[in-house]
C-alpha positions as CSV (number, residue, x, y, z in Angstrom):
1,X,48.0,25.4,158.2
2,X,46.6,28.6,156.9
3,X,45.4,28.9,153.4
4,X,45.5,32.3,151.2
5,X,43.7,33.2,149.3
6,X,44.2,34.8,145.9
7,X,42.3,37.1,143.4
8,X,43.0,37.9,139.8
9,X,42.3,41.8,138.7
10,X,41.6,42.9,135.4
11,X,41.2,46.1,133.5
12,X,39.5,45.9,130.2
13,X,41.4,48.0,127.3
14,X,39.3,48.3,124.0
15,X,40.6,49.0,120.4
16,X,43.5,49.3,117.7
17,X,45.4,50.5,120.5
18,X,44.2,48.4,123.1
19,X,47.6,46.0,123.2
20,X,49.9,49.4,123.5
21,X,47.8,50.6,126.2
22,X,47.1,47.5,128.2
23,X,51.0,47.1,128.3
24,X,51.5,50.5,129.8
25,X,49.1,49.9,131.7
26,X,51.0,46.9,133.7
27,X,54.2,49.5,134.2
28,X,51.8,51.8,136.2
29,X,50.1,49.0,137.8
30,X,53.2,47.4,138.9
31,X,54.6,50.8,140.4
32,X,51.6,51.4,142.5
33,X,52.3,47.7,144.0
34,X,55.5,48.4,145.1
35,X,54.8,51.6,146.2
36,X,52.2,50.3,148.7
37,X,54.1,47.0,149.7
38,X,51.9,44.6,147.9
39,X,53.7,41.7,146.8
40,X,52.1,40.3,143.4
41,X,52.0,36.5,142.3
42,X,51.5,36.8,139.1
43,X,50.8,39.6,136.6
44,X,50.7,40.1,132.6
45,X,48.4,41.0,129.5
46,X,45.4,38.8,128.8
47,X,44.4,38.8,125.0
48,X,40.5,38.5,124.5
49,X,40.2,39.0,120.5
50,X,42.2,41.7,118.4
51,X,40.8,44.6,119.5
52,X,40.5,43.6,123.2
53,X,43.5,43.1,125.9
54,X,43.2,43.1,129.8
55,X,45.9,43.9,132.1
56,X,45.8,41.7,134.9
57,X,47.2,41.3,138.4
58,X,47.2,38.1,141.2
59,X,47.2,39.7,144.4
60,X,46.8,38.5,148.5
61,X,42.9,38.7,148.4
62,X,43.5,40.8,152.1
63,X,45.1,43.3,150.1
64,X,42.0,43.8,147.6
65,X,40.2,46.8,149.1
66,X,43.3,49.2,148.7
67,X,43.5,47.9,144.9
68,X,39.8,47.9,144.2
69,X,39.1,51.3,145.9
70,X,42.2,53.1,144.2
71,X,42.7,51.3,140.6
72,X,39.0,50.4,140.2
73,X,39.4,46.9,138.6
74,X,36.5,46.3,135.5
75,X,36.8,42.3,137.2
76,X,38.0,40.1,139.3
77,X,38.1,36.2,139.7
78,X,39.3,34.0,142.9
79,X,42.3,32.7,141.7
80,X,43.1,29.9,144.1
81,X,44.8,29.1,147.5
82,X,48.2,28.5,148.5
């Protein structure tokens, strides 16, 4: 049985607008998976304190390199295997 691997991405928003931005964020995010046939297990807003909020995508951890090298990530985590 092979196991995948997964990675969580996440880009750091700072500010009273953080929350607004980290949320449009995610549309554009979302768009550029599905432009480049990159299935996503999991995405959504992460809230750190009030003036902080990540955006944050679980991806395939083969696909990472087309992410990291276009969207530039500020961190990533393994996430787990499936």
């Amino acid at each position: 049985m092979v196991m995948t691997q997964y990675v969580k991405l996440l880009w750091d928003f700072y500010g009273k607008d953080s929350k607004k931005t980290s949320e449009h964020h995610l549309i554009h995010l979302i768009d550029f998976l599905k432009s480049n046939d990159i299935s996503c297990e999991e995405s959504g807003i992460d809230n750190t304190s009030e003036d902080q909020f990540s955006t944050f995508i679980v991806i395939n951890m083969i696909k990472i390199n087309i992410i990291k090298d276009n969207l530039k990530p500020n961190r990533a985590f393994l996430h787990g295997q499936k």
